[in-house]
C-alpha positions as CSV (number, residue, x, y, z in Angstrom):
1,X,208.0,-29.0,-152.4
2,X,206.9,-32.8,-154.6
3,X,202.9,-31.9,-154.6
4,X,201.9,-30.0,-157.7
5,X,201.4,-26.2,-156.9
6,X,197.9,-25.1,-157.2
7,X,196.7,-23.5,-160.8
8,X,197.6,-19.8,-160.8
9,X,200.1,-20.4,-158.4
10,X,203.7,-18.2,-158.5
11,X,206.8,-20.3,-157.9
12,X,210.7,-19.2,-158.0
13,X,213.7,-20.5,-156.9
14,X,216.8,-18.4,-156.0
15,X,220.4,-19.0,-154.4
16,X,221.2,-16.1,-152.5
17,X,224.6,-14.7,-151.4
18,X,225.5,-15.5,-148.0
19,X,225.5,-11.6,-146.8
20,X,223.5,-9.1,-144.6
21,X,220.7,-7.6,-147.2
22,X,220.6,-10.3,-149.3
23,X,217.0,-11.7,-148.6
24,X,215.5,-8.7,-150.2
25,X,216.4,-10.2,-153.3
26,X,214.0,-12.8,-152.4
27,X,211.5,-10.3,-150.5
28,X,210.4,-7.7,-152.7
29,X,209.0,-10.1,-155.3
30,X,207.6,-12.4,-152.4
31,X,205.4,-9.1,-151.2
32,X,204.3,-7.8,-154.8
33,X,203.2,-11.7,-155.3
34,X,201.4,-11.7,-152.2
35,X,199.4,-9.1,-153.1
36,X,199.0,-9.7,-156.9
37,X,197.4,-13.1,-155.3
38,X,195.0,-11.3,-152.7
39,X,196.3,-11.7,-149.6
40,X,195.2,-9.2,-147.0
41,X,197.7,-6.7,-145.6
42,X,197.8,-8.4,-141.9
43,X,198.7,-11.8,-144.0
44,X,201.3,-9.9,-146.1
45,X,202.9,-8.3,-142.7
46,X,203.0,-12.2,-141.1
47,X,204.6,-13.9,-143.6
48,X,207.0,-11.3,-144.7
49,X,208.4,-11.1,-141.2
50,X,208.5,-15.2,-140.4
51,X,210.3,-14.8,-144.1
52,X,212.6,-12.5,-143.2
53,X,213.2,-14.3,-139.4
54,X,214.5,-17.2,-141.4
55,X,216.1,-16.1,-144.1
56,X,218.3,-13.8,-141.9
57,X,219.0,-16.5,-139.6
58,X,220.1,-18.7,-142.7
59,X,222.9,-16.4,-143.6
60,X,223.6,-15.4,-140.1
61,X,223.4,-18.3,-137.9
62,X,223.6,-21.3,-140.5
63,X,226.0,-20.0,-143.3
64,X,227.8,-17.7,-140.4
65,X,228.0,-15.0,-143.1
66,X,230.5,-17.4,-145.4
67,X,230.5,-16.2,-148.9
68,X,231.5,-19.4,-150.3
69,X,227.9,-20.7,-149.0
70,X,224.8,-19.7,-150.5
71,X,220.9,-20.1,-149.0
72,X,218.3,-22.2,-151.1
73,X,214.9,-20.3,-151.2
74,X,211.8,-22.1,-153.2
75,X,208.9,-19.9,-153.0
76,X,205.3,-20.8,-153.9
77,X,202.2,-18.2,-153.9
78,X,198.6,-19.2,-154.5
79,X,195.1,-17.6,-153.4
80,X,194.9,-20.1,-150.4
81,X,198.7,-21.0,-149.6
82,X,202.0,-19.6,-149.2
83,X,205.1,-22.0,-149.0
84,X,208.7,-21.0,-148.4
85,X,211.6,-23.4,-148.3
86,X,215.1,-22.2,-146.6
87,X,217.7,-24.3,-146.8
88,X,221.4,-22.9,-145.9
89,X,224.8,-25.0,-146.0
90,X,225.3,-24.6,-142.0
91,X,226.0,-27.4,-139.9
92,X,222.0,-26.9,-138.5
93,X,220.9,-26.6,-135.0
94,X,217.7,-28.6,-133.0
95,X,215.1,-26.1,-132.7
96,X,214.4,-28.1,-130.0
97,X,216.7,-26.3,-128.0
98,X,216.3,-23.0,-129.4
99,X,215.0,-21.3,-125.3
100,X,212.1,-20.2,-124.5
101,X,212.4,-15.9,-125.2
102,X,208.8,-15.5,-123.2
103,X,210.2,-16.8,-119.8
104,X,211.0,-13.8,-117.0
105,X,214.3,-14.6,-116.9
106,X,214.5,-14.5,-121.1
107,X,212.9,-11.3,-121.5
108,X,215.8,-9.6,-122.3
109,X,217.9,-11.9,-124.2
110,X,217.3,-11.6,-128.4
111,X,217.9,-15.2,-129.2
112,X,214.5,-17.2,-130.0
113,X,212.8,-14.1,-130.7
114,X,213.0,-15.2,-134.9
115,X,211.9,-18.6,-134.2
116,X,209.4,-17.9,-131.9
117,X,207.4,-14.9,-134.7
118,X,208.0,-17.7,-137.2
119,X,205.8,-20.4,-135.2
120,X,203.1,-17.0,-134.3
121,X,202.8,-15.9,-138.1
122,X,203.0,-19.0,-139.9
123,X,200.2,-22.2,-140.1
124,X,203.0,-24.6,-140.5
125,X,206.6,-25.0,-139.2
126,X,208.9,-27.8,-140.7
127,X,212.7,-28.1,-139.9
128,X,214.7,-31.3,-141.3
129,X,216.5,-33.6,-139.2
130,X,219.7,-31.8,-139.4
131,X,218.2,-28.5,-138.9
132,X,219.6,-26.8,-141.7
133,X,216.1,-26.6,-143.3
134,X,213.0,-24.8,-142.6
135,X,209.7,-25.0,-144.6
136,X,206.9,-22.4,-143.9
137,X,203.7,-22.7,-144.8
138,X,200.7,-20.3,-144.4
139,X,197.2,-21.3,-145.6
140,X,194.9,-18.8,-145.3
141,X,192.0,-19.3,-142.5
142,X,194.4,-21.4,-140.9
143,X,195.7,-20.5,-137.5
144,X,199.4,-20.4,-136.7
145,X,201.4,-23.0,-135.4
146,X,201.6,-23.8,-131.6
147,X,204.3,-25.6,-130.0
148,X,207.7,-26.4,-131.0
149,X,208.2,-30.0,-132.7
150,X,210.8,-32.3,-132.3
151,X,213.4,-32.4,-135.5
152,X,211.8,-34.0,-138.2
153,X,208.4,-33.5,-137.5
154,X,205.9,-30.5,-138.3
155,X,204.0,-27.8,-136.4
């Protein structure tokens, strides 16, 4: 998050606890900041789920519910934009490889299911190279992100 935030704008940054529960210590301020900033309801819904899709799998599938390991969260709110930045101290993964959960034969299965909301609510998708990262952006007008990128690269 280098580029200055935009006037007005709400930022935080918190370490949370490796531990089922713990993004609401990141999520109740995220949704009364979304709408002390304006954002509509269907906006507020969005991005509080793709939030929640990747903060859970932080803790779950990158930290593997360690308590010695903590999830990163920087958080940025404006009129026009919403940022998040997840970072946990897993190994990472290739969201490349993360399956498709809309194929026949995946209809069933509930991995993919986070990753795939996260790309339908959000305008922008980012994971670093070692997949340990995800940045989600939302600007608002903007529609949401279409297919997966390679590692490295953005929706």
């Amino acid at each position: 998050m280098a580029e200055q935030p935009p006037a007005g704008a709400w930022q935080r940054s918190v370490d949370l606890p490796s531990e089922r529960g713990a993004s609401r210590l990141v999520t109740d301020e995220l949704l009364e900041q979304l709408g002390a900033h304006g954002w509509p309801p269907d906006d507020i819904f969005a991005i509080h789920l793709a939030a929640e899709e990747a903060l859970v799998n932080a803790v779950v599938h990158g930290n593997r519910l360690d308590p010695a390991k903590r999830v990163h969260v920087e958080c940025l709110i404006s009129g026009q934009l919403v940022r998040l930045e997840i970072t946990d101290e897993g190994e990472g993964f290739d969201p490349a490889s993360v399956p498709d959960c809309t194929l026949e034969e995946r209809l069933e299965s509930p991995s993919g299911r986070g990753v795939m909301l996260m790309r339908s609510f959000m305008t922008r998708i980012e994971y670093n190279e070692r997949g340990n990262s995800v940045l989600l952006e939302k600007r608002r007008g903007d529609p949401p992100a279409a297919e997966p990128p390679a590692p490295g690269q953005s929706s």
